[in-house]
C-alpha positions as CSV (number, residue, x, y, z in Angstrom):
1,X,-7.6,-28.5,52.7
2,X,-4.0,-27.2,52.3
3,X,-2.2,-27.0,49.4
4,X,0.1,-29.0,50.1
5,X,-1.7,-32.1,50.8
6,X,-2.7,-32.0,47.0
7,X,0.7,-32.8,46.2
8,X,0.4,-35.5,49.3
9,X,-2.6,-37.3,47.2
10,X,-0.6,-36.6,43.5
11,X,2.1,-39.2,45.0
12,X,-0.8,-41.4,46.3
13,X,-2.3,-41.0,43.2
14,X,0.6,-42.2,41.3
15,X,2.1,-44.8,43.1
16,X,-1.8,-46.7,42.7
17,X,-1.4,-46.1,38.8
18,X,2.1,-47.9,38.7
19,X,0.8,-50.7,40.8
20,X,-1.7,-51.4,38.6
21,X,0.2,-50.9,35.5
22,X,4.0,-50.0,36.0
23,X,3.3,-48.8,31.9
24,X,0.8,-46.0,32.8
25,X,2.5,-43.1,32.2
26,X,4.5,-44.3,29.3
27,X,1.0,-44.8,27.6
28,X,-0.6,-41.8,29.0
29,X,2.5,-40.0,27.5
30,X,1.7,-41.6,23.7
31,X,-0.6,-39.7,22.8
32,X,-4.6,-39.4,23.1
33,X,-7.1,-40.5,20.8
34,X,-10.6,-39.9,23.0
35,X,-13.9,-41.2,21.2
36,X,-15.7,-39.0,23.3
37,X,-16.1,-34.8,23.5
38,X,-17.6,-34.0,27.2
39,X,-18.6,-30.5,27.3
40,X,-20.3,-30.0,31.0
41,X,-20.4,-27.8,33.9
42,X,-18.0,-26.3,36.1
43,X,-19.7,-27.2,38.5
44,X,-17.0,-28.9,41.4
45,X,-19.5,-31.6,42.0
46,X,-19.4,-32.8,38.7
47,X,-16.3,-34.6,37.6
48,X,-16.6,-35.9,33.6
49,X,-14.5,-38.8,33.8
50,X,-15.1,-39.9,37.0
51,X,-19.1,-40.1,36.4
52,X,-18.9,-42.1,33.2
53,X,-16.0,-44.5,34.3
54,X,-14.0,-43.6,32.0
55,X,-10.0,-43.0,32.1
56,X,-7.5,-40.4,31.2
57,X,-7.4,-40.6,27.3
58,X,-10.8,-41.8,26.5
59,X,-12.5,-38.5,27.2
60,X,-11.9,-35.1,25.8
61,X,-13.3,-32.6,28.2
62,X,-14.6,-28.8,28.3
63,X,-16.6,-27.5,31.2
64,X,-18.2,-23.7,31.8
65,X,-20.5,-22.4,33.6
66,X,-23.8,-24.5,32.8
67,X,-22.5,-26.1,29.9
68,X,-23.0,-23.5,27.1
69,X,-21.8,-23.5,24.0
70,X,-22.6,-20.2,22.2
71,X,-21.8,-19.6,18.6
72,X,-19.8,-16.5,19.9
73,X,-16.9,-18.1,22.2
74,X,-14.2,-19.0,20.8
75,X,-13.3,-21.3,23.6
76,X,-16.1,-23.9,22.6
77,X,-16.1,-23.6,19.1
78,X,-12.4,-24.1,18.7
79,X,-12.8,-27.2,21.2
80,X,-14.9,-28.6,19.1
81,X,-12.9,-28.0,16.0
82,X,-9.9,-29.4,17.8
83,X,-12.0,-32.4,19.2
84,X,-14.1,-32.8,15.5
85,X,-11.4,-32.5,13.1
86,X,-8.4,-33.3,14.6
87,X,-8.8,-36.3,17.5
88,X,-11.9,-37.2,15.3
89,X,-14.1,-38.1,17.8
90,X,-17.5,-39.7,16.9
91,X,-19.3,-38.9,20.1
92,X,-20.2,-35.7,21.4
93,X,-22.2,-35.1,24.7
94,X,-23.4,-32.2,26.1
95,X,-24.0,-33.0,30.1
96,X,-26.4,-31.2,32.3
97,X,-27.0,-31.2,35.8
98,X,-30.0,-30.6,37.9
99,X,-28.8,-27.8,40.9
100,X,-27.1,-25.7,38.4
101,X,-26.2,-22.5,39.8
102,X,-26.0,-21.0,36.2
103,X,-29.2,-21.9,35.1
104,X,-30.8,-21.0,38.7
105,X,-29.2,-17.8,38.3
106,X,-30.3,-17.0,35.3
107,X,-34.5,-17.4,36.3
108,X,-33.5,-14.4,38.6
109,X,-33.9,-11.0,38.1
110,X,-30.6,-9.7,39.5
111,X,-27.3,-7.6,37.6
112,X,-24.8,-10.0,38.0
113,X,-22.3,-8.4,36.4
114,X,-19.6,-9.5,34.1
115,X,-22.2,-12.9,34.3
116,X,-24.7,-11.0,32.5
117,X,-23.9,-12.0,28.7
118,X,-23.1,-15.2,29.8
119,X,-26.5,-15.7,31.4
120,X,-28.4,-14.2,28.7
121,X,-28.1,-17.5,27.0
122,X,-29.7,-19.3,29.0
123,X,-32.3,-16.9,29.1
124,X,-32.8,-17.2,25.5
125,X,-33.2,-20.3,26.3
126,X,-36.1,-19.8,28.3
127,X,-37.7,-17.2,26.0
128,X,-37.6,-20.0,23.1
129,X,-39.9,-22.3,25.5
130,X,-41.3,-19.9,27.8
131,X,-44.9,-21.3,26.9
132,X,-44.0,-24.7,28.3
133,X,-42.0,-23.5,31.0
134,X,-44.8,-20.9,32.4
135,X,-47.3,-24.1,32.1
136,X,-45.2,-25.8,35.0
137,X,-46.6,-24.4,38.7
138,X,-43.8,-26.3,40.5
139,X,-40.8,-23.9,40.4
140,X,-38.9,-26.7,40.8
141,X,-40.1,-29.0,38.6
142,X,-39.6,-25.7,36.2
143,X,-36.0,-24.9,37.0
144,X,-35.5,-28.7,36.0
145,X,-37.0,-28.7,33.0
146,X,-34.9,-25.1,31.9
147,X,-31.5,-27.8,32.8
148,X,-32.7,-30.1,30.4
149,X,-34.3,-27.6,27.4
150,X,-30.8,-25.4,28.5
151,X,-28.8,-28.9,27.2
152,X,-30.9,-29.5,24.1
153,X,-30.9,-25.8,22.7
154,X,-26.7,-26.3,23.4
155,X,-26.8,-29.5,21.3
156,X,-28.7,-27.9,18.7
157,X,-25.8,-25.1,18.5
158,X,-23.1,-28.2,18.0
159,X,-25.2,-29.5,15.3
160,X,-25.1,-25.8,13.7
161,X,-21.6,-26.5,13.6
162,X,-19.7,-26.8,10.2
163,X,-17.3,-29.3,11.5
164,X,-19.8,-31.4,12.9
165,X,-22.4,-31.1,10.2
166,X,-19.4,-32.6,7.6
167,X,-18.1,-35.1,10.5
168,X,-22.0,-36.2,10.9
169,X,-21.8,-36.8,6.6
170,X,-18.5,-38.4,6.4
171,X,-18.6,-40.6,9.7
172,X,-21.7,-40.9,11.3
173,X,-20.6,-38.6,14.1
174,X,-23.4,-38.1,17.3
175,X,-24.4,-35.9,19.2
176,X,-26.0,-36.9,22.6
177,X,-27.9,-34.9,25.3
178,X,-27.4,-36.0,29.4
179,X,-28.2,-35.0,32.2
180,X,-26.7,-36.0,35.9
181,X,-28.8,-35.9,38.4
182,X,-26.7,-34.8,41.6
183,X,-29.4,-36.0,44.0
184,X,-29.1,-39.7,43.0
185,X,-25.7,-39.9,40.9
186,X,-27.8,-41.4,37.3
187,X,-26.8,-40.3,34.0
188,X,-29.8,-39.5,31.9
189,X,-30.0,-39.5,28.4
190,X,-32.4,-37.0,27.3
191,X,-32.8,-39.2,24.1
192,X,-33.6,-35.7,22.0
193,X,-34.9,-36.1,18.8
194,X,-32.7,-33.8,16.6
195,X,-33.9,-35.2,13.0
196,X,-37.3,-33.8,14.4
197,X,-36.6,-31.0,16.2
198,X,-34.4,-29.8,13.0
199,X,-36.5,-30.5,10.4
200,X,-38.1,-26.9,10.2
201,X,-34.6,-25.3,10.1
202,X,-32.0,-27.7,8.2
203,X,-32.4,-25.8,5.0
204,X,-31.4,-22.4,7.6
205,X,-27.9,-23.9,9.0
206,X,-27.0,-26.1,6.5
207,X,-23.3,-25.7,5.3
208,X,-22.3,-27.2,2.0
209,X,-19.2,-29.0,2.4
């Protein structure tokens, strides 16, 4: 595609907006007040707002490679601080997807470079459930199961979170793990059992507040 036809479909784009609503971009230019943190994959197959039907303003979005969110980048942790305390959002999803090149690459034994820290995560991931994941024969079926486990051990780290450990307190605020499955186009809520899974380590991460 050339260049310039983006600009082609940005006119497209916004004369469809203005037929529909000849107010759009005097809303859009209001102000946002999203119910709704995304944090997903970079993935270019996966677009946030497109795959929950939701519009420009309803969704606040951050996307990396295979939806980490380590305690150590700054990136995540202040989007979620931003997203937590200041837009006061009451939902927060961390979205999966099965074919993740990050989470394929790291079940490979390979240097990849600069990746390498980045990548480690996930295998951390692994090494925290390697006892279920070496019980599944089907390397597929295992790769899978790492996408989902990679998305629950990333909720987990949210949950860690002061701002969202005082947000959960003061306004019921959630935390949700999905997955979208690229082979069929579902959204699938991992419905994870945080109360439970937490239990054993409350005492650990709890921050007074």
């Amino acid at each position: 595609m050339d260049v310039k036809q983006i600009f082609e479909n940005n006119q497209h784009w916004i004369a469809k907006q203005l037929q529909s609503d000849e107010n759009y971009f005097k809303k859009l230019s209001e102000g946002q007040s999203p119910e709704f943190l995304y944090i997903g994959c970079s993935d270019s197959r996966v677009s946030a707002e497109e795959l929950m039907g939701l519009q420009p303003g309803q969704v606040f979005v951050h996307r990396n490679i295979a939806n980490m969110v380590p305690n150590t980048d700054l990136n995540s942790m202040s989007v979620i601080n931003y997203a937590v305390v200041h837009l006061k959002v009451n939902h927060i999803i961390v979205c999966g997807h099965y074919g993740c090149g990050g989470v394929h690459a790291a079940m490979q034994q390979s240097d990849l470079g600069i990746l390498n820290p980045w990548l480690r995560n996930i295998r951390d991931v692994y090494r925290i459930h390697r006892k279920e994941l070496d019980a599944i024969a089907n390397e597929g079926e295992r790769y899978k199961r790492l996408v989902e486990l990679n998305v629950q051990e990333q909720c987990i780290n949210i949950i860690k979170t002061a701002e969202v450990q005082k947000a959960n307190s003061e306004r019921d605020l959630k935390v949700y793990g999905w997955i979208f499955d690229i082979h069929t186009g579902t959204l699938i809520d991992l419905k994870i059992n945080f109360d439970e899974i937490l239990k054993d380590i409350k005492e650990i991460y709890k921050i007074a507040t």
